[in-house]
PDB file of N, CA, C and O in Angstrom, chain B, residues numbered from 101:
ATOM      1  N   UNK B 101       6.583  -3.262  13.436  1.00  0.00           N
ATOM      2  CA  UNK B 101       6.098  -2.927  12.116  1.00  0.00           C
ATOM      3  C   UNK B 101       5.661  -4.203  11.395  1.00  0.00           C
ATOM      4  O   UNK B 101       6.131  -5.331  11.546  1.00  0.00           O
ATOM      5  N   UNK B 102       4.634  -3.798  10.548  1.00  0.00           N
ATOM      6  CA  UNK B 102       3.931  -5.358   9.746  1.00  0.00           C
ATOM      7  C   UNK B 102       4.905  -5.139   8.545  1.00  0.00           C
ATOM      8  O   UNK B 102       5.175  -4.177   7.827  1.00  0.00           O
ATOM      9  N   UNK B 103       5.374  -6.614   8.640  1.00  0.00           N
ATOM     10  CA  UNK B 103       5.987  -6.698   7.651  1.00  0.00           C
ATOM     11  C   UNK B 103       5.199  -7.362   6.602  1.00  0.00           C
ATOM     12  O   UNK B 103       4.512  -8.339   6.899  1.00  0.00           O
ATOM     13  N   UNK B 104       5.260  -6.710   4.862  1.00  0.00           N
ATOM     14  CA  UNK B 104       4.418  -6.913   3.593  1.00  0.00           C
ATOM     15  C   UNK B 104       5.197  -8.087   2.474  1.00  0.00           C
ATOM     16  O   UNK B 104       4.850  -8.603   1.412  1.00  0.00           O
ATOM     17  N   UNK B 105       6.519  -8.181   3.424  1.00  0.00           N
ATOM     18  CA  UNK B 105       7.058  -9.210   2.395  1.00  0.00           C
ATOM     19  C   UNK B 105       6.706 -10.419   2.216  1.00  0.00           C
ATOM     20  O   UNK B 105       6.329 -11.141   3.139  1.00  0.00           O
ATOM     21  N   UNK B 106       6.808 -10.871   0.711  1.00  0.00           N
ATOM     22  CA  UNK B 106       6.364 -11.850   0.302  1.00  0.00           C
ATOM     23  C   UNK B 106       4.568 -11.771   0.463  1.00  0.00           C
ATOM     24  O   UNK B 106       4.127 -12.586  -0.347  1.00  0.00           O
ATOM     25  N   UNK B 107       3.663 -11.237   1.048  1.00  0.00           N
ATOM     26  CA  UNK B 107       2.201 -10.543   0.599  1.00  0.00           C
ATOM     27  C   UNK B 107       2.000 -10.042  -0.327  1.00  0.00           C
ATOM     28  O   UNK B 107       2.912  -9.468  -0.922  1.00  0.00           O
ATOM     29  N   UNK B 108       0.365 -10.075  -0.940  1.00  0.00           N
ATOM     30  CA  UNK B 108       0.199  -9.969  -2.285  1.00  0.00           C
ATOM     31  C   UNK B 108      -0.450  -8.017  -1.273  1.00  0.00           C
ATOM     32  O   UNK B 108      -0.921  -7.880  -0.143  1.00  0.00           O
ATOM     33  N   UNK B 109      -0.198  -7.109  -2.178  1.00  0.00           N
ATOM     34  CA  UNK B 109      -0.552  -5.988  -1.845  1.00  0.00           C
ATOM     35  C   UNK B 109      -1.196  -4.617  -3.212  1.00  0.00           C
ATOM     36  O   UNK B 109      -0.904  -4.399  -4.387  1.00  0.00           O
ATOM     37  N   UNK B 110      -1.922  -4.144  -2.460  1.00  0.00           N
ATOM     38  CA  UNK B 110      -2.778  -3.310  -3.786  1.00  0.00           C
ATOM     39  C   UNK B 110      -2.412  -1.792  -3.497  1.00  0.00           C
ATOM     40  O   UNK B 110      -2.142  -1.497  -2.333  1.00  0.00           O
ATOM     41  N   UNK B 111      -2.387  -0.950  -4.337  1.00  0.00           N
ATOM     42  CA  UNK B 111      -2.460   0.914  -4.008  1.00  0.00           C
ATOM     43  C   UNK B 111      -3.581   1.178  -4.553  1.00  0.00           C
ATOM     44  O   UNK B 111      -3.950   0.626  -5.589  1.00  0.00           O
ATOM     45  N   UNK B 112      -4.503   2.363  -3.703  1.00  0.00           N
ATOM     46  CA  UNK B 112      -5.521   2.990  -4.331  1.00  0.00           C
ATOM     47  C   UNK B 112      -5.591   4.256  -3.998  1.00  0.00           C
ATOM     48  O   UNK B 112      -4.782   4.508  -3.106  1.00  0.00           O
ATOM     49  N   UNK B 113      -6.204   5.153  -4.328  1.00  0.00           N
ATOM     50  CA  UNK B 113      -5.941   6.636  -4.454  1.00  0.00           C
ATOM     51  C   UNK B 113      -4.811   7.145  -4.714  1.00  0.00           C
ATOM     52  O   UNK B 113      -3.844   6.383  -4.700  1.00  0.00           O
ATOM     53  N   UNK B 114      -4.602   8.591  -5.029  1.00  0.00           N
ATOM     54  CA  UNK B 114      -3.617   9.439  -5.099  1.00  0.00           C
ATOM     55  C   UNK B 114      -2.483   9.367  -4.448  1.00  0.00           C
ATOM     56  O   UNK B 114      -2.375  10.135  -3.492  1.00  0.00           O
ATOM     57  N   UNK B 115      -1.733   8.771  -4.648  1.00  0.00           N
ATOM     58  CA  UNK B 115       0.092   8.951  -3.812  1.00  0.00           C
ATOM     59  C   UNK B 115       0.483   9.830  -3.574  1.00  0.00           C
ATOM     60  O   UNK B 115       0.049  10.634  -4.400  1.00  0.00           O
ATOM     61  N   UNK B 116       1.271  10.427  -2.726  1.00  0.00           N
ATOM     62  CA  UNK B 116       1.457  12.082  -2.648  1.00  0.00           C
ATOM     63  C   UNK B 116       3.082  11.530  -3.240  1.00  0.00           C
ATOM     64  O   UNK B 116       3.317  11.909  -4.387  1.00  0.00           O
ATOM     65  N   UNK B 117       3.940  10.880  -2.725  1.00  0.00           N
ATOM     66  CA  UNK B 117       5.347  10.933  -2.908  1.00  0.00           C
ATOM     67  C   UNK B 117       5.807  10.294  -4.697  1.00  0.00           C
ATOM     68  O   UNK B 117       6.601  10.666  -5.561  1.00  0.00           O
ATOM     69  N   UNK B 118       4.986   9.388  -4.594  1.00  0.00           N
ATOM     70  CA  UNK B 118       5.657   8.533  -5.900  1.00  0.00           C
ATOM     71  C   UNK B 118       4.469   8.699  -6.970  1.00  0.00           C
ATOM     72  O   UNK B 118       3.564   9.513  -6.786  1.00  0.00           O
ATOM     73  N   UNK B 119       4.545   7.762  -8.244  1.00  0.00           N
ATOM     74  CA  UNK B 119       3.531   7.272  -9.325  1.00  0.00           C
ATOM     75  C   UNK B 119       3.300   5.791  -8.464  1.00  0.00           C
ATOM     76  O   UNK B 119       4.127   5.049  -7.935  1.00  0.00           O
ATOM     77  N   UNK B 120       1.792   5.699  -8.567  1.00  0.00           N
ATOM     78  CA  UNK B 120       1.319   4.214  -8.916  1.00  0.00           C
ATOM     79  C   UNK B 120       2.287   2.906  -9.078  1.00  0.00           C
ATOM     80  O   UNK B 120       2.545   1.945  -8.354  1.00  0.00           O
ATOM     81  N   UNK B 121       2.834   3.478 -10.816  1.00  0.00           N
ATOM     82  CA  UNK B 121       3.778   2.256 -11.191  1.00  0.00           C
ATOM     83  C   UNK B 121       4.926   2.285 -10.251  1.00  0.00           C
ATOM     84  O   UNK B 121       5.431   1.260  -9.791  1.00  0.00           O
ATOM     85  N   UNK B 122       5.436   3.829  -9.903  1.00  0.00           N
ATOM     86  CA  UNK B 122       6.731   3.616  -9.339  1.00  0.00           C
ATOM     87  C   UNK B 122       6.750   2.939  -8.077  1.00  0.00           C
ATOM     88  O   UNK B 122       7.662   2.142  -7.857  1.00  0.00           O
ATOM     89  N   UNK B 123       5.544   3.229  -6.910  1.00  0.00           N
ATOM     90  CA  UNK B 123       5.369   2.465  -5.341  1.00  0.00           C
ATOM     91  C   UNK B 123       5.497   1.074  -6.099  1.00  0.00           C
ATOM     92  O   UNK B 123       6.537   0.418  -6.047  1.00  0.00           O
ATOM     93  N   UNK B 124       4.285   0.633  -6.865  1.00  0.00           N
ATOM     94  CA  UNK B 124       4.478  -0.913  -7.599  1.00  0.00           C
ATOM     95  C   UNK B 124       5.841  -1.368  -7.813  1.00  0.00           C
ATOM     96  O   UNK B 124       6.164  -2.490  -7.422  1.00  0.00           O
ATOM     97  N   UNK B 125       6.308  -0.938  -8.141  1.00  0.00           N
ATOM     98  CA  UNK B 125       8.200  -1.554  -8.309  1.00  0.00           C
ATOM     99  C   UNK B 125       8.781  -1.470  -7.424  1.00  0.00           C
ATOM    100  O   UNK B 125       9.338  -2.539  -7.176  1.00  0.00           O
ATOM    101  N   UNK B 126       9.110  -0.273  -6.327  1.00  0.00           N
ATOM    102  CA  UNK B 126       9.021  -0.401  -4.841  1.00  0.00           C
ATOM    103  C   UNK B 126       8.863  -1.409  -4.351  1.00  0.00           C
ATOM    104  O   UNK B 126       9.877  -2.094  -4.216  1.00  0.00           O
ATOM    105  N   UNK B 127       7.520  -1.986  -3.851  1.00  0.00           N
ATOM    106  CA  UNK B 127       7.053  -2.262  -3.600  1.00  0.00           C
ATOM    107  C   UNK B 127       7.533  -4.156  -3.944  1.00  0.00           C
ATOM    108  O   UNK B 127       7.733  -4.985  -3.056  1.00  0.00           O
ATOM    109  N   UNK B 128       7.619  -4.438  -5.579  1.00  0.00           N
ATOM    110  CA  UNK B 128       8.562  -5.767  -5.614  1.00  0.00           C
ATOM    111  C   UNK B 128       9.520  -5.404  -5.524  1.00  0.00           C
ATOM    112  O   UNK B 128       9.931  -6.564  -5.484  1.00  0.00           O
ATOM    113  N   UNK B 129      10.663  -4.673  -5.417  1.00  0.00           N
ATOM    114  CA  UNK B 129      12.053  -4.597  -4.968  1.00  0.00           C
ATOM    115  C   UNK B 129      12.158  -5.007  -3.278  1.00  0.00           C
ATOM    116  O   UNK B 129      13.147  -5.567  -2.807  1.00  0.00           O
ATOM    117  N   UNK B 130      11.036  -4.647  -2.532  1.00  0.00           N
ATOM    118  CA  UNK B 130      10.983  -5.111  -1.085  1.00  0.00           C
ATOM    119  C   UNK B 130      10.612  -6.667  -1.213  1.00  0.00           C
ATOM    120  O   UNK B 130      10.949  -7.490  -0.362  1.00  0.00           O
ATOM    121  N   UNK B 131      10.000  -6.930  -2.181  1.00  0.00           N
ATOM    122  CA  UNK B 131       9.892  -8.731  -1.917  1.00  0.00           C
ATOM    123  C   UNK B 131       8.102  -8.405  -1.354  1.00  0.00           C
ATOM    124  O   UNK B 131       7.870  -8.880  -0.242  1.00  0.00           O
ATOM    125  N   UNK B 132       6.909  -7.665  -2.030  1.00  0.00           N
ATOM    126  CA  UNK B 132       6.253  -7.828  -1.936  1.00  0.00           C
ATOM    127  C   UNK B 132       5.434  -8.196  -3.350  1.00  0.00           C
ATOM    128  O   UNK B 132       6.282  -8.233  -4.242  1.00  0.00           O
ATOM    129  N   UNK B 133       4.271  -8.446  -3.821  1.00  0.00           N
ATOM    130  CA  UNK B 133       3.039  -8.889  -5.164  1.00  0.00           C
ATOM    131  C   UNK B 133       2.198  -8.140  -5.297  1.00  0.00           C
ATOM    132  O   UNK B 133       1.034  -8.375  -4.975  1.00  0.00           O
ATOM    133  N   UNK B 134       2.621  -7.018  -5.825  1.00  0.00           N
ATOM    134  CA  UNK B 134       1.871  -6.025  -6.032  1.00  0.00           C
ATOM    135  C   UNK B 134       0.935  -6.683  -6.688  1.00  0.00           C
ATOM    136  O   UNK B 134       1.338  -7.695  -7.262  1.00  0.00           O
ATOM    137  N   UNK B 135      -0.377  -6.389  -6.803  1.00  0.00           N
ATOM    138  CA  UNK B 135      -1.769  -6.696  -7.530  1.00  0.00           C
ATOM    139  C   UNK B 135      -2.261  -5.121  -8.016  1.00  0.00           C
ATOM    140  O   UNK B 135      -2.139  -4.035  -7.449  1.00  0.00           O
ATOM    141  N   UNK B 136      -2.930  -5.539  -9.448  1.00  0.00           N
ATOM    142  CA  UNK B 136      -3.584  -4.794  -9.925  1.00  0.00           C
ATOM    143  C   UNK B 136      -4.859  -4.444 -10.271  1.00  0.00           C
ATOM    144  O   UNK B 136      -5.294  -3.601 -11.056  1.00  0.00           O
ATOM    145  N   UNK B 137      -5.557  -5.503  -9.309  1.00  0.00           N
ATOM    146  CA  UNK B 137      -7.075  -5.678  -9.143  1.00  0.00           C
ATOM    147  C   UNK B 137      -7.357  -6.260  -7.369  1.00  0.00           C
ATOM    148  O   UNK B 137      -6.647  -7.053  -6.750  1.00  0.00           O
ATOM    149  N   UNK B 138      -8.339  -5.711  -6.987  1.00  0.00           N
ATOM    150  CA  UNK B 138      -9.094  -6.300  -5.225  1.00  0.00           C
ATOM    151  C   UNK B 138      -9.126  -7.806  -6.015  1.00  0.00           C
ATOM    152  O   UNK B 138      -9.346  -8.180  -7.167  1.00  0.00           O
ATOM    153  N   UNK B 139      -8.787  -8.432  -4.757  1.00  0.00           N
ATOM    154  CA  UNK B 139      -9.446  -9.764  -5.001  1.00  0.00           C
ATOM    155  C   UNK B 139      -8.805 -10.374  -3.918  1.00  0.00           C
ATOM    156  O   UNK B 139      -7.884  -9.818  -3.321  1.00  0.00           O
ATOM    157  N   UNK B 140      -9.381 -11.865  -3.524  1.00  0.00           N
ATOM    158  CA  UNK B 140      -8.888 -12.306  -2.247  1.00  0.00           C
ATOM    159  C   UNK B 140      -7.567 -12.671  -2.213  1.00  0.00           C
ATOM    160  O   UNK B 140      -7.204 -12.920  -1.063  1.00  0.00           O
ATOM    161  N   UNK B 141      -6.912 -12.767  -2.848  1.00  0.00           N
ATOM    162  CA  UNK B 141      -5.219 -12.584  -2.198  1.00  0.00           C
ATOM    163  C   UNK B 141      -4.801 -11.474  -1.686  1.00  0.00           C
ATOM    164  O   UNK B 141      -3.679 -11.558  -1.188  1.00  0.00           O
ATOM    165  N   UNK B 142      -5.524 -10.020  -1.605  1.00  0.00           N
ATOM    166  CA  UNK B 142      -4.550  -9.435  -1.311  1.00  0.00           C
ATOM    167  C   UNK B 142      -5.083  -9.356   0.179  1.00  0.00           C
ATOM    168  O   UNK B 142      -6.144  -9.751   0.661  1.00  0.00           O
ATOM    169  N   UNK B 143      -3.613  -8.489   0.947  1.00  0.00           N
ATOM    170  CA  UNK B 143      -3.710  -9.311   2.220  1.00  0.00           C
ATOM    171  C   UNK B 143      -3.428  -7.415   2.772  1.00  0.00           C
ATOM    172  O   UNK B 143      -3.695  -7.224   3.958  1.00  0.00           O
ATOM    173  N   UNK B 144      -3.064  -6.490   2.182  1.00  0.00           N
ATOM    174  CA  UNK B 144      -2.690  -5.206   2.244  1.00  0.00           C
ATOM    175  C   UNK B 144      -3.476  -3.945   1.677  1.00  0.00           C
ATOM    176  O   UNK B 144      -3.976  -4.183   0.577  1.00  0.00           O
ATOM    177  N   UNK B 145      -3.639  -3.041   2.016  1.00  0.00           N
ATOM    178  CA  UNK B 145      -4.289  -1.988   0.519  1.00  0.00           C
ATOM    179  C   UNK B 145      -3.397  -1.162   1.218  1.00  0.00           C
ATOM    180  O   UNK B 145      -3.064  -1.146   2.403  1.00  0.00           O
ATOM    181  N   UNK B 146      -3.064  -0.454   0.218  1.00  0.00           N
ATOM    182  CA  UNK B 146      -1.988   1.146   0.428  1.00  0.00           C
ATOM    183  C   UNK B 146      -3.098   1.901  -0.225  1.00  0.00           C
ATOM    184  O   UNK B 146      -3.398   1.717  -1.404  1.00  0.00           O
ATOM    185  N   UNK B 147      -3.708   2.758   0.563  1.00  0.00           N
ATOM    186  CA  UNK B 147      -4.099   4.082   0.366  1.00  0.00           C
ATOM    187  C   UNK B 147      -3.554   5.487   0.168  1.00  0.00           C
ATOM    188  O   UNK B 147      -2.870   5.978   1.066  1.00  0.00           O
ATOM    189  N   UNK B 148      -3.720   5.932  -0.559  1.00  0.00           N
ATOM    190  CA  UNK B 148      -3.543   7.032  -1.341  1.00  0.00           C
ATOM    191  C   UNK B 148      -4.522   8.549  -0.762  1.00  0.00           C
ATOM    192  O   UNK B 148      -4.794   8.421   0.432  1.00  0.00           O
ATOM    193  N   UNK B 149      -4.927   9.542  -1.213  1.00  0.00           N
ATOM    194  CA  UNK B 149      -5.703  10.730  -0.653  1.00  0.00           C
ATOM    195  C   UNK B 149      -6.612  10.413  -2.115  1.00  0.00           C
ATOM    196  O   UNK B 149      -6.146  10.279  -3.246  1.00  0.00           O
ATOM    197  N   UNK B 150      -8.335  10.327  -1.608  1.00  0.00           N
ATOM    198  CA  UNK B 150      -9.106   9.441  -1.979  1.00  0.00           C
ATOM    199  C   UNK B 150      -9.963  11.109  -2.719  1.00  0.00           C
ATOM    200  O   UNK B 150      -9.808  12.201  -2.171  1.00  0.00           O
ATOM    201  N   UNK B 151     -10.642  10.951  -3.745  1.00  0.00           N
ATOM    202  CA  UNK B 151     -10.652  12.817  -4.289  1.00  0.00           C
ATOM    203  C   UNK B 151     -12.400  11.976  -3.903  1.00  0.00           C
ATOM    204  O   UNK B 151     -12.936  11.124  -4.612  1.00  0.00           O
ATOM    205  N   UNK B 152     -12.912  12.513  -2.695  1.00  0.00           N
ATOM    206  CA  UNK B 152     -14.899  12.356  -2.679  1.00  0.00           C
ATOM    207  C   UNK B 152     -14.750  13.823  -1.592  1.00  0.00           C
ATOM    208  O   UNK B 152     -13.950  14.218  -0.743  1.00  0.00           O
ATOM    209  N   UNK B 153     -16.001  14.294  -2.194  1.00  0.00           N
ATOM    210  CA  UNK B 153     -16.872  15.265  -1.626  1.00  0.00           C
ATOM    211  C   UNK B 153     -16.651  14.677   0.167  1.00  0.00           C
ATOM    212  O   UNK B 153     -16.488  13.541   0.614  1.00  0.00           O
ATOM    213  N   UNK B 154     -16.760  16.372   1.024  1.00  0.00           N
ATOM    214  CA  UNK B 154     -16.469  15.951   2.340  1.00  0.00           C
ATOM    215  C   UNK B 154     -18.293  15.068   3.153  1.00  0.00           C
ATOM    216  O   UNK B 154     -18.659  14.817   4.301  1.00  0.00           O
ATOM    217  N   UNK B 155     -18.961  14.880   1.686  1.00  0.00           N
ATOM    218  CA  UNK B 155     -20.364  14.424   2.152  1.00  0.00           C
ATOM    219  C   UNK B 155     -20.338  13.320   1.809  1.00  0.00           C
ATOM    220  O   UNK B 155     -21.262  12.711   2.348  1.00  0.00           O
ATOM    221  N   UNK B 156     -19.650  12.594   1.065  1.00  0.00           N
ATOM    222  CA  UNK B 156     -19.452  11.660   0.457  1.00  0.00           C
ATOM    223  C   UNK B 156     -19.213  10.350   1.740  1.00  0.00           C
ATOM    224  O   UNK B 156     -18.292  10.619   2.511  1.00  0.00           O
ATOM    225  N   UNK B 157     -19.858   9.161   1.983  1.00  0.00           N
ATOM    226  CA  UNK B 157     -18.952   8.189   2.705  1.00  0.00           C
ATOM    227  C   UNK B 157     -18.280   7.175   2.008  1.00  0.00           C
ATOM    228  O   UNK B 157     -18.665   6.354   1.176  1.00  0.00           O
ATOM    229  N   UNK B 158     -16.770   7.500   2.728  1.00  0.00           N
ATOM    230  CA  UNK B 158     -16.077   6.043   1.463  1.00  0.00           C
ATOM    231  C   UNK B 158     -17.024   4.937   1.591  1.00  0.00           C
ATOM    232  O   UNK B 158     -17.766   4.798   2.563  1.00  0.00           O
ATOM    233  N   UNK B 159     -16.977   4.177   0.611  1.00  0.00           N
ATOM    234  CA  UNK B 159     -17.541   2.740   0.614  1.00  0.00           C
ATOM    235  C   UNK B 159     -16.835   1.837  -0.174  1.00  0.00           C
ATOM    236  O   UNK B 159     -17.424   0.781  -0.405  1.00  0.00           O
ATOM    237  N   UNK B 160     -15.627   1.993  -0.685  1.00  0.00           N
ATOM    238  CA  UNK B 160     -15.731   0.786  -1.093  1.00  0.00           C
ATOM    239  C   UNK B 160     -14.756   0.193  -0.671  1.00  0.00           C
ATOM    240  O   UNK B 160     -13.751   0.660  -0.135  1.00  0.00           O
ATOM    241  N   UNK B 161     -15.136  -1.329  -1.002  1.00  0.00           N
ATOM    242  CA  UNK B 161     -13.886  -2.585   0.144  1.00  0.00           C
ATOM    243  C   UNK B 161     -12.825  -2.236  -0.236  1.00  0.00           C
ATOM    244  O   UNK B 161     -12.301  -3.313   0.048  1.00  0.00           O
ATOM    245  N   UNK B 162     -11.965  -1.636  -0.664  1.00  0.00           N
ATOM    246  CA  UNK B 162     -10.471  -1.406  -0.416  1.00  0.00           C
ATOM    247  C   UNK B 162     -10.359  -0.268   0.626  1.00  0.00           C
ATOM    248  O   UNK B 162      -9.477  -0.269   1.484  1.00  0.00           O
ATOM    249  N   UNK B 163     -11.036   0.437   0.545  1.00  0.00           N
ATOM    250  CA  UNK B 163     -10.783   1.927   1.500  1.00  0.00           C
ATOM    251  C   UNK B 163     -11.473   0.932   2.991  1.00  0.00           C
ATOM    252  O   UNK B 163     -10.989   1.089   4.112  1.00  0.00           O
ATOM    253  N   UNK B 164     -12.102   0.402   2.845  1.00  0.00           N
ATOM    254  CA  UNK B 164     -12.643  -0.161   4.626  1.00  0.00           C
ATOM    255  C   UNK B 164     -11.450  -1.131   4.970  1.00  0.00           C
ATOM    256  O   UNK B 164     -10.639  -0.913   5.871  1.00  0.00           O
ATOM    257  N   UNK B 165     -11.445  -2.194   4.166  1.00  0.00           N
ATOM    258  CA  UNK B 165      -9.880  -2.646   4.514  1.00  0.00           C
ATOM    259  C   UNK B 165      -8.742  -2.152   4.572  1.00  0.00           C
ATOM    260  O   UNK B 165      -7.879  -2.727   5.236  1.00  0.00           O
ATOM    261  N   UNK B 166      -8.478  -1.028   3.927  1.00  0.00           N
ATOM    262  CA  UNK B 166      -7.251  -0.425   4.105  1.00  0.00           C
ATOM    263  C   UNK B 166      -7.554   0.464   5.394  1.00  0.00           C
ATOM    264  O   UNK B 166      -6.491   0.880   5.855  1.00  0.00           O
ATOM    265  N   UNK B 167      -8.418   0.795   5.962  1.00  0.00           N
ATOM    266  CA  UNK B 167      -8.724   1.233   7.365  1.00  0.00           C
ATOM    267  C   UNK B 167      -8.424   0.829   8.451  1.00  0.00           C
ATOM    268  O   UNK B 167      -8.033   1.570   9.354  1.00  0.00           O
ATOM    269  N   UNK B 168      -8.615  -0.970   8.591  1.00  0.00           N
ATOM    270  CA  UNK B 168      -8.497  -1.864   9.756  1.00  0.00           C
ATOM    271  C   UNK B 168      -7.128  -2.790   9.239  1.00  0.00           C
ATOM    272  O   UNK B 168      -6.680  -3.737   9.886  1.00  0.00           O
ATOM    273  N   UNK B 169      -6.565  -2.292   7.915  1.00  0.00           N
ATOM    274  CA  UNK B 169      -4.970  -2.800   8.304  1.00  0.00           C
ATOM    275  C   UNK B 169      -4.154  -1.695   7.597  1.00  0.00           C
ATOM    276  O   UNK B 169      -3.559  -1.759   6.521  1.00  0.00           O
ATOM    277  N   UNK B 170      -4.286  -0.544   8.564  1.00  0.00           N
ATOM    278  CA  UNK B 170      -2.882   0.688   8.300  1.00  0.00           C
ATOM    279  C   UNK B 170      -1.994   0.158   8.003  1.00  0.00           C
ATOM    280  O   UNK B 170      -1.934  -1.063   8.146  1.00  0.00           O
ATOM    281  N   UNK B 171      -1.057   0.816   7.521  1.00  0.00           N
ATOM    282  CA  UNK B 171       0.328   0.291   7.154  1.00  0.00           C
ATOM    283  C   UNK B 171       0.989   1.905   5.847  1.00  0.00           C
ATOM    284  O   UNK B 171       0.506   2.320   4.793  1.00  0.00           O
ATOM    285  N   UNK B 172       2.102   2.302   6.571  1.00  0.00           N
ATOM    286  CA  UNK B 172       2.197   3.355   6.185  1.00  0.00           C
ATOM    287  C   UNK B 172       3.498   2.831   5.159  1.00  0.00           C
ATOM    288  O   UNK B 172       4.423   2.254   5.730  1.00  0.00           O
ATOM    289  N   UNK B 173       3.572   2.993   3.884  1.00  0.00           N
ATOM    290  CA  UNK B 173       4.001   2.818   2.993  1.00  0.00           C
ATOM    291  C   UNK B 173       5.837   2.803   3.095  1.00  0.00           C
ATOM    292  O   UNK B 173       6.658   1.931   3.380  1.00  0.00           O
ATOM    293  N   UNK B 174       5.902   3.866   2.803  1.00  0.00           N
ATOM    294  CA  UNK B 174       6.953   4.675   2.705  1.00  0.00           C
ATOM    295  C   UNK B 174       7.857   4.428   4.023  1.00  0.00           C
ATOM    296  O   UNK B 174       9.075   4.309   3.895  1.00  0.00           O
ATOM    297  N   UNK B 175       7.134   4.339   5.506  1.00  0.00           N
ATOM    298  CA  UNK B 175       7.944   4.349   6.300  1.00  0.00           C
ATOM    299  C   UNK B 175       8.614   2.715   6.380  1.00  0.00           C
ATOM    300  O   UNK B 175       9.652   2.287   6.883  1.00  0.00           O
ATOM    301  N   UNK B 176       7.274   1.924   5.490  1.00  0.00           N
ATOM    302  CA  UNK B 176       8.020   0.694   5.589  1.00  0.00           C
ATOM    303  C   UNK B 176       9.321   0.110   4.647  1.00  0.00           C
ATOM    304  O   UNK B 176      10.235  -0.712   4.704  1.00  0.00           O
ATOM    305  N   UNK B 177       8.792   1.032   3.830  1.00  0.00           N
ATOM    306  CA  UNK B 177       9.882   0.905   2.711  1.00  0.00           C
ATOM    307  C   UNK B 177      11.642   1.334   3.727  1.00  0.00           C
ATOM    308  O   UNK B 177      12.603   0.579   3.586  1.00  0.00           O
ATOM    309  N   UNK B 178      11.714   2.352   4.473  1.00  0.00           N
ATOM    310  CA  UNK B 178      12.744   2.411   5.334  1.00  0.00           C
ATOM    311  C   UNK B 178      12.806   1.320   6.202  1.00  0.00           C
ATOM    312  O   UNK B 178      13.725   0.501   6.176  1.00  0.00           O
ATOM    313  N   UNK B 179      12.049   1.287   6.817  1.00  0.00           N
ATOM    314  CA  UNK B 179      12.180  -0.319   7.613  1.00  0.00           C
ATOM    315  C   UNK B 179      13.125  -1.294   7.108  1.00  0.00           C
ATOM    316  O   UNK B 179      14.183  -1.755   7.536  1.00  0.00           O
ATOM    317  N   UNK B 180      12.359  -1.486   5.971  1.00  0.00           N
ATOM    318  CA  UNK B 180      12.999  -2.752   5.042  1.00  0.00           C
ATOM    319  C   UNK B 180      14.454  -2.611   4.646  1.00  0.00           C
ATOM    320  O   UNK B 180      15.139  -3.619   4.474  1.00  0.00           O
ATOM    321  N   UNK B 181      14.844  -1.648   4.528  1.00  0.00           N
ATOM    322  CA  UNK B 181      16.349  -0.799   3.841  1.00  0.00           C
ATOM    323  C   UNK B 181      16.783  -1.194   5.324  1.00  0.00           C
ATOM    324  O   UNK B 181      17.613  -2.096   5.438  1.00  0.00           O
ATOM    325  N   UNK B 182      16.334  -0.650   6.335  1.00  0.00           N
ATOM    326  CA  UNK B 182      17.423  -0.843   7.739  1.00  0.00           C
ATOM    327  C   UNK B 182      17.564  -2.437   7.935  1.00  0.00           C
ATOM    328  O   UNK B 182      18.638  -2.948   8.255  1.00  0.00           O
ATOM    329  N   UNK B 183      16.385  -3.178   7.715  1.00  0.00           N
ATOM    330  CA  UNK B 183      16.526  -4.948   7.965  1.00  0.00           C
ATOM    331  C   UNK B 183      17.519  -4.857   6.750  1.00  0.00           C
ATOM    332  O   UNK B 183      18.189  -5.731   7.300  1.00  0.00           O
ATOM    333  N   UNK B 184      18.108  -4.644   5.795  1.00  0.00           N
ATOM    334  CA  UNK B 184      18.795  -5.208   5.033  1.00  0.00           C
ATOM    335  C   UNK B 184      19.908  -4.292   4.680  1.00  0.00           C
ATOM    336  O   UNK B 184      20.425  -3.975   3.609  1.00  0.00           O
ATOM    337  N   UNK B 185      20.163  -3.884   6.230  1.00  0.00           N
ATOM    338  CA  UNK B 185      21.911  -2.858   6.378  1.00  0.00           C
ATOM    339  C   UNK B 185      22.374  -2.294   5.100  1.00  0.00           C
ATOM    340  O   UNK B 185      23.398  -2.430   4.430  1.00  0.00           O
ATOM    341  N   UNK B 186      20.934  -1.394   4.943  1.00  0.00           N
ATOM    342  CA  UNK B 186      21.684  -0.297   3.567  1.00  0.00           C
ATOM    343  C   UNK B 186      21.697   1.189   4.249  1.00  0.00           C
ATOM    344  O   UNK B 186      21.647   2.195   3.541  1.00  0.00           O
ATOM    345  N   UNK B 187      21.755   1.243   5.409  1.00  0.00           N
ATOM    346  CA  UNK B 187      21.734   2.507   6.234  1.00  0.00           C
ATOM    347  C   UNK B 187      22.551   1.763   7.218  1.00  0.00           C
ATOM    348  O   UNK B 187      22.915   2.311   8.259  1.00  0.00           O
TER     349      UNK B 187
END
């Protein structure tokens, strides 16, 4: 698993489990930098369920980068809990 700690990391689209702010605090409780704008530090995008027409092609640089570096949120958030023997 890629680990996001200490990486600067962004969310975009719809979350199904949490709020925005709440993954964001998540997210520094794991020891990651959440960002609130694209820009070249970030090294992650967490995607969300993106609301475009099924004619629509994504385009923009967070959805193409968040393409070629998956990284499933939530399961890492367990990850991180097992590296730090809270299970």
């Amino acid at each position: 698993m890629k680990d996001l700690s200490q990486q600067p990391i962004i969310f975009t689209g719809k979350l199904n489990s949490v709020t925005r702010p709440q993954a964001q605090q998540l997210a520094a409780l794991f020891g990651t930098f959440p960002q609130t704008n694209m820009n070249q530090k970030v090294k992650y995008v967490i995607a969300g369920q993106i609301e475009q027409s099924m004619f629509e092609t994504l385009t923009t640089r967070k959805i193409r980068y968040a393409e070629t570096h998956r990284v499933e949120f939530l399961k890492w958030c367990i990850w991180r809990l097992q590296q730090k023997n809270y299970f």
